[in-house]
C-alpha positions as CSV (number, residue, x, y, z in Angstrom):
1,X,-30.1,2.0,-10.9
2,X,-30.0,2.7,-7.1
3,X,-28.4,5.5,-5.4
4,X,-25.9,4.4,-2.9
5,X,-23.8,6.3,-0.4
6,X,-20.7,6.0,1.1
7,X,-20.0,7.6,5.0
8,X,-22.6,9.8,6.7
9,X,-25.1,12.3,4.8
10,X,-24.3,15.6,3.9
11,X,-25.9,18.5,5.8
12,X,-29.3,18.8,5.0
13,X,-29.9,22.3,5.5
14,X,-29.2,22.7,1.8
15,X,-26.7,25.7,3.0
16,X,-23.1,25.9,4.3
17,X,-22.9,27.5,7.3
18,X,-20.1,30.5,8.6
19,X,-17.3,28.4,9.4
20,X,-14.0,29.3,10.9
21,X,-10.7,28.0,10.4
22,X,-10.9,24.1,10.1
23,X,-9.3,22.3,12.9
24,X,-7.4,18.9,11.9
25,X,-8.9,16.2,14.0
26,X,-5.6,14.8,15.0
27,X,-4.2,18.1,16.4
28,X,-7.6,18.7,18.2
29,X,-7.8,15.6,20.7
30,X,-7.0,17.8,23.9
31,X,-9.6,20.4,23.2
32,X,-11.9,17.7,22.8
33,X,-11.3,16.4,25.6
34,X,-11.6,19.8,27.4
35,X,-14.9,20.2,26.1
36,X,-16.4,17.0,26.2
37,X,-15.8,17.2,30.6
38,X,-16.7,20.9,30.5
39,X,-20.2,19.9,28.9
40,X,-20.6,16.6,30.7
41,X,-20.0,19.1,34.2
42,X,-22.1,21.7,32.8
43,X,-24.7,18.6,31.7
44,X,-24.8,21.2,28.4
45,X,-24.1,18.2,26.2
46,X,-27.1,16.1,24.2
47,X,-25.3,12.8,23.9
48,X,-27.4,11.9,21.0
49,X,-26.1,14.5,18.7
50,X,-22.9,14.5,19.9
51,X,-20.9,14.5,16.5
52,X,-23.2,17.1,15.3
53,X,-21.9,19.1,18.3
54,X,-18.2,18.4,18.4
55,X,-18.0,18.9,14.6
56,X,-19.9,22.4,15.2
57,X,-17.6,22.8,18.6
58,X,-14.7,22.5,16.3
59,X,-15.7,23.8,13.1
60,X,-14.3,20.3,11.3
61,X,-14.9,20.7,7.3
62,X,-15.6,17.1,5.9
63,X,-14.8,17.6,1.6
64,X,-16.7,15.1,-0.5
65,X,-16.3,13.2,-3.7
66,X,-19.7,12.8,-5.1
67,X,-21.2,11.4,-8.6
68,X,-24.2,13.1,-10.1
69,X,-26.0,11.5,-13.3
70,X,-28.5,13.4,-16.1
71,X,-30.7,11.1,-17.5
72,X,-31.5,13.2,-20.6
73,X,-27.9,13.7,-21.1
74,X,-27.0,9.9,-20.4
75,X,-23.9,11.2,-18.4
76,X,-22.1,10.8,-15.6
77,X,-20.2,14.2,-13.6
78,X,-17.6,13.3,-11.0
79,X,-16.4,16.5,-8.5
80,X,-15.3,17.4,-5.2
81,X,-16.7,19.7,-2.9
82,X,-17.6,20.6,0.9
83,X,-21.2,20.2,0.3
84,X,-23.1,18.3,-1.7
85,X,-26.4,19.5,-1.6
86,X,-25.8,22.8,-2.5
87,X,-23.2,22.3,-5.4
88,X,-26.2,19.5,-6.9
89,X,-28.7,22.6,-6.7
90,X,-25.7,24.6,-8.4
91,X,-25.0,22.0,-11.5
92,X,-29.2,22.0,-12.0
93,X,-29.0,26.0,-11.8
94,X,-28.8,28.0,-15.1
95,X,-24.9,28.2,-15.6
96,X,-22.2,27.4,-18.0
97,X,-19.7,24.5,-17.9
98,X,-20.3,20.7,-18.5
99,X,-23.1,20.5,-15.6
100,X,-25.6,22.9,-18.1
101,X,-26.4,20.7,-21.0
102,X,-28.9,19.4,-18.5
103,X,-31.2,20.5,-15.5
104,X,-31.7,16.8,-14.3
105,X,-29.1,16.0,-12.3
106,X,-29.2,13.6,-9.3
107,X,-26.8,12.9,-6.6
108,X,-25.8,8.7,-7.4
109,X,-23.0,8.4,-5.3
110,X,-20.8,10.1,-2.9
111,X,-17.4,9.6,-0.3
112,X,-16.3,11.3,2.3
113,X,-12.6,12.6,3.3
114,X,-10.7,14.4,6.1
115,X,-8.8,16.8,3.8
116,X,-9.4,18.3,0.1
117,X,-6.3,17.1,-0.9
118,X,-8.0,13.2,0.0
119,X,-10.7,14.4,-1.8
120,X,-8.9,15.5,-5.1
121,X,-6.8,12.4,-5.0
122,X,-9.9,10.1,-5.0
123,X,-11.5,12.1,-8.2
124,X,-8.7,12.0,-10.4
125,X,-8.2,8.5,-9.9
126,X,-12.0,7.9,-10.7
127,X,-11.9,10.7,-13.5
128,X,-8.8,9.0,-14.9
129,X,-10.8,5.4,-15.5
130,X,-12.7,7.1,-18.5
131,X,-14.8,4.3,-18.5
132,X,-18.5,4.3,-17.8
133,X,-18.6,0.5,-16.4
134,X,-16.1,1.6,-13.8
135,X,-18.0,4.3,-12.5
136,X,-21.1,2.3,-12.7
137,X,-19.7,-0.7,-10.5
138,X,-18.8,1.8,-8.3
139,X,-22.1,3.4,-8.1
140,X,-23.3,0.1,-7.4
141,X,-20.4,-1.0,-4.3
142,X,-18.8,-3.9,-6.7
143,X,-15.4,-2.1,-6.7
């Protein structure tokens, strides 16, 4: 089975960084604006990282549906967070819950949303299937 992935990669540095309030993107289009002429004038700007920037700019918090799988467990974990690197180091940590009847857990799939509330919405409608050849067509983009 392959992994597949939905949207952009997650940050990479393995943490989460300081963030401040999170802006909504709709309510942020004049301060965008502001700064994307402010940096072009300044010549500040890298144009090829330039969602990296206005996402730092703007401190814009992206949650995540993701699918992990244990294959000595033969299971399947569904959960939303804002980053998924660091809560897949977390379920293969020494812990309790579900996650610690196994230390082999792998990221198979994952979505991104604007808000948490997107985000929660999307994995209790996938948690609510109960059904492993769901999941799996999912995993695999047939649904």
């Amino acid at each position: 089975m392959e992994n597949y992935r939905v949207g952009s990669s997650p940050d990479k540095s393995g943490s989460s960084p300081t963030r401040k309030k999170a802006v909504h993107i709709s309510d942020s289009f004049f301060y965008l604006k502001y700064w994307l002429r402010s940096s072009l004038i300044n010549r500040s700007i890298d144009h090829k990282n330039i969602l990296v920037q206005i996402t730092t700019y703007f401190n814009i918090i992206m949650y995540f549906i993701y699918i992990i799988y244990s294959e000595s467990a033969d299971k399947h974990y569904i959960g939303q967070t804002d980053n998924v690197e660091k809560r897949l180091l977390e379920h293969n940590s020494v812990h309790k819950g579900f996650t610690s009847q196994a230390d082999d857990w792998i990221l198979k799939f994952y979505e991104e949303f604007n808000t948490r509330q997107e985000a929660l919405k999307r994995e209790k409608q996938i948690k609510s299937w109960k059904n492993r050849k769901f999941i799996e067509k999912l995993i695999n983009g047939e649904l």
